[in-house]
Phi, psi and omega in degrees: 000135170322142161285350197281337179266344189309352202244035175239044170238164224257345197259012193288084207300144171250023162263009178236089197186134147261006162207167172301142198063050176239152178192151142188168184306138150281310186246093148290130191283116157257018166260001190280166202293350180229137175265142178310091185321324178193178180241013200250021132098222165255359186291139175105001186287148201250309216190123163294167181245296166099018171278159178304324168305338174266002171271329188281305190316287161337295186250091201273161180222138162220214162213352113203232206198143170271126199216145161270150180293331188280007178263021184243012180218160182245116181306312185289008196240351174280165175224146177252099195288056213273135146266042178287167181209146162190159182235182139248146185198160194268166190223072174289182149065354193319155174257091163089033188205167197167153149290160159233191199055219183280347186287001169304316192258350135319278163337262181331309187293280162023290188302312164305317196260345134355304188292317176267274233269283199311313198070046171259149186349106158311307204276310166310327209264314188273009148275357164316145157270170168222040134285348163222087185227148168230166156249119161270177168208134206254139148227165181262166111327007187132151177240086213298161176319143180068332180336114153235178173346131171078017182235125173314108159239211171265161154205157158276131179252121148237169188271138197251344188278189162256346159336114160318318152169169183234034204254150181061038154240205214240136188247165159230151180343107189223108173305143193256142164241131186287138179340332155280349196063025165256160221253099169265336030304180204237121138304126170257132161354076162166235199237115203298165196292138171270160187291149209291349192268343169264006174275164188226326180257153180275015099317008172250330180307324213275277207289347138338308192284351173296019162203095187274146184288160196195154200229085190267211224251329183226318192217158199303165161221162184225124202271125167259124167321304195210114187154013152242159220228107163346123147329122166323314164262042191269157181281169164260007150250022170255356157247027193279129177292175193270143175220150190259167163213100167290073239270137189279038177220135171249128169279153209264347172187155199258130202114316203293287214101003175219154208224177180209150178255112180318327189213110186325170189258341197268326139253034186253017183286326184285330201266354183296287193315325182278297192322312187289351185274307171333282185298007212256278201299006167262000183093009159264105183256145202266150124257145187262140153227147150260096186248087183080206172281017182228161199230093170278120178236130181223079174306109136332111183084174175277136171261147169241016207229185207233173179265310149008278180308304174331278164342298190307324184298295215291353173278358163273350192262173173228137207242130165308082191240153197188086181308155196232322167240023155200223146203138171235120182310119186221106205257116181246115195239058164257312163248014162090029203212148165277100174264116202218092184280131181153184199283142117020293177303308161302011170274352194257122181315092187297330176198188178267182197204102150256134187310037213251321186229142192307104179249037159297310178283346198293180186019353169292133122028109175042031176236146176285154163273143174266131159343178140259134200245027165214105153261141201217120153265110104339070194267076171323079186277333139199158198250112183343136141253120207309313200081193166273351159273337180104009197253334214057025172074058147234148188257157183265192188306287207313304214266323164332307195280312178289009175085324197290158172202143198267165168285187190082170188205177183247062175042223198170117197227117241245125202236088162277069295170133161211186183223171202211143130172225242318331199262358165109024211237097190285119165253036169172153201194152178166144186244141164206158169222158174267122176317355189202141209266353207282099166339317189280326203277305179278325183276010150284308180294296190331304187306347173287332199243079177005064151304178197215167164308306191286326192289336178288315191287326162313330190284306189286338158322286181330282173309004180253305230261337184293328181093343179302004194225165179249169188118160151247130181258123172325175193185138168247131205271012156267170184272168196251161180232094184300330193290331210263341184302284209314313172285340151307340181261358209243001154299342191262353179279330188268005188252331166291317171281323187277350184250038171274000000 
């Protein structure tokens, strides 16, 4: 079968990806009844086989998973909540550097209108030369913990001219604003710290270091430590920090208007603490919140980076999750395999679950439900049991190897099964039963008696919607074209139907 059909099934998670739609088990349940030979799935498989060995490939246990965080948010729906303040302002008196050309004369004029909207000295602003002048841009970085009114903080200047740099040279009172145009604070007036190879007294060495260099991409930046000064009236939700807001929701097909939540509320207390360790170790420190259907990231403190960037870094990281109360089912079709992350226990089949009508197709709207062309009763014949260790008889590496095994067992269940096709025509049937209640342990065998890939995902709905299973299934918010699965899928069935 083409690797080309695979990225069309509908349970294809959008919490699974190290680019979209990727995952994989961080911990393999080595308690499962067999150890897992490899992680790399069916990719590149031209045509099954449906032997055990390609079944254990196909259908994986893991107890959880490595994911990026940005597959659990749609990046265009977030929103960024920036309480940035900035100005513009001239750079007099520089030592040998300057803009020039027309940004020189930029520069001046600036400067002129400056002298009226700022109010700055006439008669001092208008003794300025204007040969070593930049026009810059002053913002903030951040606001530190505890900051109030009147206490000095950092910000960045860059430079907007062609000018080389601006450290020792001379500012005047320049209001910083904020988005409302209220006066979040002020540069103050007089002369930014010089670079340490141009300080000449040991306070200007010692005051060097308050403004550091920064190398940008076309023109230098500069972080000052310290000369902008809180307003005095400033409000106390304008020293309220900058906030991302991820919002835990995907629309489910673009248009629809209906949307699903990426990631439970029951996990998402595991992914809050790595966002916040994570960004800590790129040098941003965070608070992580659960708010609603949202993930609130609040950068903390001074910054050198923008909120824009913030975000981006937060769209690189990747998070550890290990479901607890359940499993989640997962079709990752990047490397071609059905994955089902969580404890064991929960894996284990609660009652029975059958198979019949395609339910990819079931409740839509002016659609016949399509047959299923692989059908199955499930039968729960007896239901796992713990035993006094909690394992249910799966033995671990150590005791596998030593012959032992704990007590308790994984139920045992009656497996009714025919294949079906197109025309309605069954060609192959057969009953059996199994030792065991454990989702992954009947999808495996079924995929032995040629189950197909959509009929496996198909399987874990019926048990999901059936109550037999604790889990979550993943979902693709493009749309599925079920008529275009099924005739891409249905040669090796119809080359089995003609050799009956």
């Amino acid at each position: 079968m083409p690797r080309r059909l695979f990225p069309l099934f509908l349970l294809l998670l959008a919490s699974c990806a190290a680019g979209p739609g990727t995952g994989e088990g961080t911990t393999i349940d080595t308690a499962a009844p067999e150890l897992e030979e490899s992680q790399s799935g069916l990719a590149g498989v031209l045509q099954f086989t449906h032997g055990e060995t390609e079944a254990r490939a196909f259908i994986r246990r893991y107890a959880s998973l490595s994911v990026g965080l940005v597959n659990y948010f749609d990046p265009s729906r977030c929103e960024l909540i920036a309480r940035d303040f900035s100005a513009e302002t001239v750079v007099f008196r520089l030592d040998g550097t300057g803009d020039y050309g027309p940004l020189l004369e930029a520069a001046a004029d600036r400067a002129i209108e400056m002298v009226d909207e700022f109010r700055w000295p006439e008669v001092e602003a208008g003794n300025e030369h204007f040969e070593n002048v930049a026009l810059v841009k002053v913002e903030s970085i951040g606001i530190p913990a505890g900051a109030r009114a009147g206490d000095m903080i950092p910000a960045r200047m860059t430079v907007m001219g062609n000018a080389s740099d601006i450290r020792g040279g001379y500012v005047y009172n320049t209001p910083l604003k904020n988005r409302r145009g209220r006066t979040v604070a002020i540069l103050m007036q007089g002369y930014l710290p010089f670079a340490a190879e141009k300080a000449v007294t040991p306070e200007q060495r010692e005051d060097s270091k308050l403004m550091e260099r920064r190398e940008g991409t076309a023109t230098p930046t500069f972080i000052l430590r310290a000369g902008v000064k809180l307003a005095a009236n400033i409000a106390s939700d304008e020293l309220t920090a900058d906030k991302i807001v991820l919002p835990l929701m995907r629309e489910i097909a673009p248009g629809t208007g209906k949307f699903k939540r990426t990631l439970s509320a029951d996990l998402v207390p595991q992914v809050l603490p790595q966002i916040e360790q994570k960004m800590a170790a790129m040098g941003i420190a965070c608070r992580a919140e659960h708010e609603g259907n949202n993930i609130v990231v609040t950068p903390l403190g001074v910054r050198e980076i923008n909120l824009r960037q913030v975000f981006e870094k937060l769209q690189t990281l990747r998070v550890t999750i290990a479901p607890r109360s359940n499993v989640l089912v997962i079709f990752d079709d990047a490397i071609v395999r059905v994955a089902v992350y969580g404890p064991p226990q929960h894996r284990l089949l609660l009652r029975d679950v059958a198979l019949t009508v395609d339910p990819f197709t079931r409740g839509k709207p002016n659609v016949a439900p399509m047959q299923s062309r692989f059908k199955v009763s499930c039968r729960v014949l007896q239901r796992a049991e713990p035993g006094r260790s909690g394992r249910y008889g799966v033995p671990s590496e150590e005791e596998r190897a030593a012959g032992k095994s704990p007590d308790g067992h994984l139920g045992r269940v009656r497996l009714s099964w025919s294949r079906w096709n197109k025309d309605g025509r069954m060609i192959a049937e057969g009953t059996d039963e199994l030792a065991s209640t454990d989702i992954s342990d009947v999808l495996r065998f079924l995929w032995t008696r040629r189950m197909k890939p959509p009929e496996v995902l198909g399987f874990v709905i019926e048990a999901k919607d059936a109550a037999a299973l604790a889990c979550e299934l993943g979902f693709n918010w493009r749309k599925v074209d079920v008529d275009k699965m099924r005739r891409e899928m249905e040669s090796d069935t119809e080359e089995e139907s003609r050799n009956q």
